[in-house]
N, C-alpha and C positions, 0 to 999 in steps of 0.2 A: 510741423505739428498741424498747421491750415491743411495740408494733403492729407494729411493721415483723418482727420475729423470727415473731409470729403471722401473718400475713399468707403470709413467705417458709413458712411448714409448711404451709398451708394449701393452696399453691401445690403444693407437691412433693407432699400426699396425692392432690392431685387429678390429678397430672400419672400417678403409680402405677395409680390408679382407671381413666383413660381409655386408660394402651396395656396394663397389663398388667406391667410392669418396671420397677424403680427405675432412677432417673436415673443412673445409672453413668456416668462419666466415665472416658474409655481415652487412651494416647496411641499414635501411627504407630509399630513399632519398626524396622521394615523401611526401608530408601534412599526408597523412594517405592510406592506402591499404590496398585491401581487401583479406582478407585470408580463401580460397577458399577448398572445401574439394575436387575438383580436378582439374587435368589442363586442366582448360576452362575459358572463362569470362562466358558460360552459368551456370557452375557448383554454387551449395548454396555454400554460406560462412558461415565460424564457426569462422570468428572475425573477429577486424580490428588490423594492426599493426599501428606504429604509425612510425612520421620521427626518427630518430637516434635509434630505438630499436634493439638491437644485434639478427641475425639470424643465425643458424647451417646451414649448407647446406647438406640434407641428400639423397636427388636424384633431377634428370634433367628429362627433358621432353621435347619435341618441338612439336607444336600441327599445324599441318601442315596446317587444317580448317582454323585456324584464323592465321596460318605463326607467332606466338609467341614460344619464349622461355622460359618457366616452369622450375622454381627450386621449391622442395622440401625441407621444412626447421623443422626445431624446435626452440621453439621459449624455454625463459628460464624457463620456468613452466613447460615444458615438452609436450605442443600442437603441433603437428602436423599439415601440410596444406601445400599449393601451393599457392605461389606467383610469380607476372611476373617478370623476371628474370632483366628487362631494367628499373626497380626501384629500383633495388638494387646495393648498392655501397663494395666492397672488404674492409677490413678493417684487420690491423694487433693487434693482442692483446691488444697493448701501446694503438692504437686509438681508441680498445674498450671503456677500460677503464676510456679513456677522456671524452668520447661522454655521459659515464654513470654519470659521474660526473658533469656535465651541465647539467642534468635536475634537476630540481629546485621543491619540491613537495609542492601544493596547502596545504596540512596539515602543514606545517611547519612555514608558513608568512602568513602576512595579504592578501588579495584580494582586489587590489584596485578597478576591476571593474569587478561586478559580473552579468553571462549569466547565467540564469535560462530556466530550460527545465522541462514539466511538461509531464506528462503521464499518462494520464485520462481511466478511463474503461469505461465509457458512454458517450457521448453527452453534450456540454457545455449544451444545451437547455433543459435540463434532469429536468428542477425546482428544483433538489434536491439535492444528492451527489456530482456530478459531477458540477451543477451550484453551489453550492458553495465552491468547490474548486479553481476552477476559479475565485470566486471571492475573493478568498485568493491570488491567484497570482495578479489581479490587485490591492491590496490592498501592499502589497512587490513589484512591478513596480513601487511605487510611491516613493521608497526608493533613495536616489540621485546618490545613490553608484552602484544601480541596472541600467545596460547598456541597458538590453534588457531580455524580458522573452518569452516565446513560449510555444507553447503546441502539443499533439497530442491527439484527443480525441478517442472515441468508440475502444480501443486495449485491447479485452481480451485474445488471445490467445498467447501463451508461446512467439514463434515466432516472432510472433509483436511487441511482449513487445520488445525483445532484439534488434529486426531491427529498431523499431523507438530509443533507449538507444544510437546506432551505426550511426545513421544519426546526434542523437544530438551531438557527439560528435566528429565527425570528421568536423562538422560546430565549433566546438571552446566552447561550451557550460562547465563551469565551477562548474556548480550545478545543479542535476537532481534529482529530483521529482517523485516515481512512486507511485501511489493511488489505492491498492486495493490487496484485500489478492493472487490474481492469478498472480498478478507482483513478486511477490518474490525471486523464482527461479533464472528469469532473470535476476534483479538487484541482487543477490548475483554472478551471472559468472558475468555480468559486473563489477562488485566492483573489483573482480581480473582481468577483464582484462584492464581497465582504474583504474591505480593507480591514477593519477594525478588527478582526475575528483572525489566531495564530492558528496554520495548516501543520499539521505533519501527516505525511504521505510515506506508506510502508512499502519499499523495496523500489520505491522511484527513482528517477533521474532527472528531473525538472525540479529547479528552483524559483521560488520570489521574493519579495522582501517580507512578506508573511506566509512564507510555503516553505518548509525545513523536509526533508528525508530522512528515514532510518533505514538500517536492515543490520544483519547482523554475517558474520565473515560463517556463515554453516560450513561452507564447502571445507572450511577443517575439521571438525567433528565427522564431517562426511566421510573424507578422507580417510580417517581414523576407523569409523564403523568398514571401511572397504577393506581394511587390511585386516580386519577379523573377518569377514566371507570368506577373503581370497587363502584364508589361511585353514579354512573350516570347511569348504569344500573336498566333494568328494569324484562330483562328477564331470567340475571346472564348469559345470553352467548356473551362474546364478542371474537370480530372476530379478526384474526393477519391475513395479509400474507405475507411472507417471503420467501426467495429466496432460502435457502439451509439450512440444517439441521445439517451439518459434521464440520462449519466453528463455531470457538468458538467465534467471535465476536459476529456474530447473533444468538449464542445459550444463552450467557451472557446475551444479548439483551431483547429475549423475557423472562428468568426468570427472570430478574429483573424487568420487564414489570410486568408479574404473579405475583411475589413477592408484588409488590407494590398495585396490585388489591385483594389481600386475606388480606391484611393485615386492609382492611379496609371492605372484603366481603369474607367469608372464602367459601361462597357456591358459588359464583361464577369461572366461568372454562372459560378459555384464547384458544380458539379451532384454533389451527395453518393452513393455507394452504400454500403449496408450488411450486414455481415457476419455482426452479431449473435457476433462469436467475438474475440479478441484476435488468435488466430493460429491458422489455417487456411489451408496456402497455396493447397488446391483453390479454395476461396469468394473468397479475393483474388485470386488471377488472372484467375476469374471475373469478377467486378469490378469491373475493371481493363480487359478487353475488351470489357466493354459499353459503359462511357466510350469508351474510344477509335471504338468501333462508331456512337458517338450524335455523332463530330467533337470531344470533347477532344482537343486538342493538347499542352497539356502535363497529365500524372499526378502528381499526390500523394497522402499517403496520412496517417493514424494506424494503421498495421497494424503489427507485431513482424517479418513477414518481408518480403524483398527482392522478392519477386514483382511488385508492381505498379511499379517500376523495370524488370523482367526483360523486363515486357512493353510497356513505352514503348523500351525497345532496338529489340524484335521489331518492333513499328509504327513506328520513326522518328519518334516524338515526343520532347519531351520528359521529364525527369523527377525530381522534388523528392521524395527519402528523409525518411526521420525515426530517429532515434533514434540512430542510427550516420552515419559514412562511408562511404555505400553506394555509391560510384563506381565500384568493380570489377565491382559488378554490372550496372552500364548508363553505360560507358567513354565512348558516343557521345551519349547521351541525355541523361546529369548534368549539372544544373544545380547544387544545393546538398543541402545535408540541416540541420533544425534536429537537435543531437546534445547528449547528457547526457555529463556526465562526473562519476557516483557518486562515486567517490574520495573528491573534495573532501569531501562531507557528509560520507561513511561515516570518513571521518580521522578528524574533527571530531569528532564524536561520541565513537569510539570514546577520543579524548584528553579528552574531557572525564567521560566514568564514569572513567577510569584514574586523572585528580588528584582527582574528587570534588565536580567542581563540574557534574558533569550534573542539569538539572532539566525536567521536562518544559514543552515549548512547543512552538507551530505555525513550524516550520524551511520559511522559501520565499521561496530564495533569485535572484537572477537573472544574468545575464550579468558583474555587476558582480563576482561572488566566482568565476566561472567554472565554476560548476553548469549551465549551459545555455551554447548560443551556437551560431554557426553554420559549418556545414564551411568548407573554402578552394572560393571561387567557379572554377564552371567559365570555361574562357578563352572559352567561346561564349556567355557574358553579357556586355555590351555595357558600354566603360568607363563611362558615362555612368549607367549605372543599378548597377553599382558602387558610383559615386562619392555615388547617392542612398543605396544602402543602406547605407555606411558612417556618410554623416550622419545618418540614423536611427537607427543602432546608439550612435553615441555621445551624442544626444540622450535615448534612454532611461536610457542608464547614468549619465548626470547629474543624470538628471530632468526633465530639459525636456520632454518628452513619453511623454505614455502615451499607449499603443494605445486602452485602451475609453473615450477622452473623446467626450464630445456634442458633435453631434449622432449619434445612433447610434437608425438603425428595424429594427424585425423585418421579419420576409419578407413582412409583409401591408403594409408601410407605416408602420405602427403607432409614432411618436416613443415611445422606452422608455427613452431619456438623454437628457435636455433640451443646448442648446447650451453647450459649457463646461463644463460636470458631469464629472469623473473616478468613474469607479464604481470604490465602496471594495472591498479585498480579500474584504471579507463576500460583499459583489453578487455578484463575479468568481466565488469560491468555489462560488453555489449557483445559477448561470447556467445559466436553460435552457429560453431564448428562442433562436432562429436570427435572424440579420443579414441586412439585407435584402441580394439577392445570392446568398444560397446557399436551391439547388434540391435 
C-alpha cells in the first residue's frame, strides 16, 4: 500500500512538471457546454459536456478578443478540448465521486416520459424513404407515454449528423433515431459520448450498450416485385436505378430484385444506373430515361423519390416503386412497390425504453411482423403470376424459402453460394458481389 501511495505522488509531480498545472479536478455547472477544439466561442466543437461531468484541468488560456477565461481539460475517455472556465465548478475527489453517483442511467429504469429525436437524410416530402419514416414517428407520437418527438431532415453529411445528435440532446431529448447507412459514424461517437441518451441506428452494423440497430428484411418484398418484372417483360430489359454500388443494403436489394426476375425469366437482365445520391430527382429522372432509351420496359428503382415511376408513365412502360405506395404517381404504369411500414418498429421500441426492458440488439425484422411487404398488386398483373407471388410471400413468411439460397453466381459466372446453402444474415449483411443478371 506504502508503494502504491509513492508511486500515485510520483505520478502527479510528474503529471505538474510536464503541462505546467496541477491536476485540478472541475465539475460542468451549466445544462450542457460546448467542448471546443480551441479557446474561442468562434472555434468548431468536438462534443458537449454535460452538468456534473468530472473534468481534468490540463491547461489555461485567457482570450483577450472575447475577455474570457479558457481551461483546458480532459475529460474521462481521454478527449481533449476547451471549455469556458466561468462554467466550471472546483470539486474535491469525495464530491467527485458523489456527483457520479447521482446520475441515474436511462438503461437501467423505466422511462416514464419519452422525447424522441429523429434524423432524417432526405426531405419529409421525399414520397418515399424519408416520408415514411416520419410517418413512423407520427405513428409512436400517438403513444401516451411519448411527450414529444422532433425531427431533423435533409443531414447527410458526417458533421451534421453529429451537430444536429448534440442540439437534440442538450434540449433534453431521451431517444434518437438516425436513418440512413452515412449516419453511422456519428451515432456510434455519440453513443460514447451521451451515455444517458438510447441510440437506434437504421440499417447499421455497430452495436453499444446504448446503440441498438434496426432494418427490415426488404430484399423479400424485393424479390417478390422482381418476379412480377421478370414476368411482365417484353423486351427482357428491365431498368434499376440506384444510388450507390459500395453500400450492401442496396447491393442485397437489387440481387434480390435479379434473383426474383430470373427465377421466373432466366434471359432477362436487370441493367443498373447509378446516381451516386439517395435523392436527387434531376439525376433519377435522368436515369430513368436512359433505361427506357436502351429498351427497358419495365423501371424500378432504390431512389427516395417518385420520378423514375413519373417517367415509366411518360414512356408507357411499366413501373415498380419502392419505399411507399407510389400508384398516384404512375396511375397507368404501376405494377407494385415493396413499402415499409416504421410504425411497427418505432412502437416497439419506444414501449420498450418506457417499461425498461430495452436493450441493445440487431432489430431485422421481415414481412412476418409487417415492417416490410408489398403494395396491393396492380389489376394489369396477370392472375396467374399473382397467384405465384402470393405463394412466395407465404413461403418466406413460414420459412420455407429464402431468397439468397444456392445456387447463386456473380455477374462473371463465378458460383459464390454452393447448391442448397442459405447465406447467413452475416453474409446478407456485408454482400457485395452483384448476381449474375444484373448489368
Amino acid at each position: 500500500m506504502r508503494l502504491k501511495k509513492v508511486f500515485g505522488v510520483f505520478m502527479l509531480l510528474f503529471f505538474v512538471a510536464a503541462t505546467g498545472y496541477s491536476a485540478e479536478t472541475y465539475v460542468v455547472g451549466a445544462g450542457s457546454l460546448n467542448f471546443r477544439k480551441e479557446a474561442s466561442l468562434k472555434s468548431g466543437f468536438v462534443g458537449v459536456v454535460r452538468k456534473g461531468e468530472p473534468l481534468t484541468k490540463i491547461g489555461e488560456s485567457y482570450n483577450e478578443t472575447e475577455k474570457l477565461n479558457w481551461y483546458k481539460v480532459r475529460r474521462k475517455n481521454g478527449q481533449e478540448g476547451w471549455v469556458s472556465a466561468k462554467y466550471l465548478k472546483p470539486v474535491s475527489v469525495g464530491d467527485q465521486k458523489s456527483s457520479q453517483k447521482t446520475e441515474v442511467s436511462l438503461l437501467s429504469k423505466p422511462v416514464k416520459e419519452i422525447r424522441a429525436a429523429f434524423v432524417y437524410v432526405g426531405p419529409v416530402g421525399d414520397h418515399g424513404w424519408t416520408f415514411e419514416h416520419d410517418r413512423g414517428r407520427k405513428e409512436m407520437a400517438k403513444l401516451p407515454f411519448v411527450k414529444e418527438t422532433t425531427y431533423a431532415d435533409s443531414v447527410e453529411k458526417e458533421e451534421d449528423t453529429i451537430a444536429a445528435i448534440r442540439r437534440f440532446t442538450a434540449k433534453g431529448y431521451n431517444l434518437i433515431f438516425t436513418t440512413s447507412y452515412e449516419h453511422l459514424k456519428p451515432t456510434i461517437e455519440a453513443a460514447k459520448e451521451f451515455k444517458n441518451v438510447i441510440f437506434m441506428h437504421c440499417s447499421g452494423d455497430k452495436t453499444a450498450e446504448n446503440l441498438g440497430t434496426y432494418f427490415g428484411r426488404i430484399h423479400d418484398p424485393k424479390y417478390l416485385s422482381g418476379i412480377i418484372a421478370g414476368s411482365m417483360t417484353k423486351s427482357n430489359i428491365i431498368g434499376y436505378v440506384a444510388p450507390f454500388d459500395h453500400i450492401p443494403e442496396v447491393v442485397r436489394g437489387i440481387n434480390a430484385f435479379a434473383l426474383g426476375v430470373r427465377s421466373v425469366n432466366p434471359k432477362a437482365e436487370v441493367r443498373v444506373k447509378l446516381t451516386k445520391s439517395w435523392y436527387d430527382e434531376g439525376v433519377e429522372r435522368k436515369s430513368a430515361e436512359t433505361l427506357a432509351d436502351e429498351g427497358a420496359d419495365v423501371l424500378s428503382m432504390q431512389q427516395d423519390s417518385p420520378e423514375t415511376l413519373k417517367v415509366a408513365e411518360e414512356r408507357g412502360k411499366y413501373a415498380i416503386g419502392y419505399n411507399s405506395d407510389m400508384k398516384r404517381f404512375a396511375p397507368n404504369a404501376y405494377l407494385t412497390s415493396p413499402i415499409w411500414n416504421w410504425g411497427i418498429v418505432y412502437k416497439d421500441i419506444a414501449e420498450k425504453v418506457h417499461k425498461g426492458t430495452w436493450k441493445s440488439e440487431d432489430i431485422w425484422w421481415g414481412m412476418d411482423k409487417g415492417l416490410v411487404g408489398l403494395a396491393p398488386l396492380s389489376d394489369k398483373v396477370p392472375a396467374d403470376v399473382k397467384a405465384l407471388v402470393e405463394k412466395r410471400k407465404a413461403e418466406i413468411i413460414s420459412g420455407k424459402f429464402h431468397v439468397f439460397t444456392g445456387p447463386i453466381r456473380d455477374k462473371k459466372s463465378n458460383l459464390i453460394v454452393s447448391e442448397g446453402k442459405v447465406m447467413t444474415d452475416a453474409e446478407l449483411l456485408q454482400m457485395k458481389f452483384f448476381v449474375e443478371g444484373v448489368q
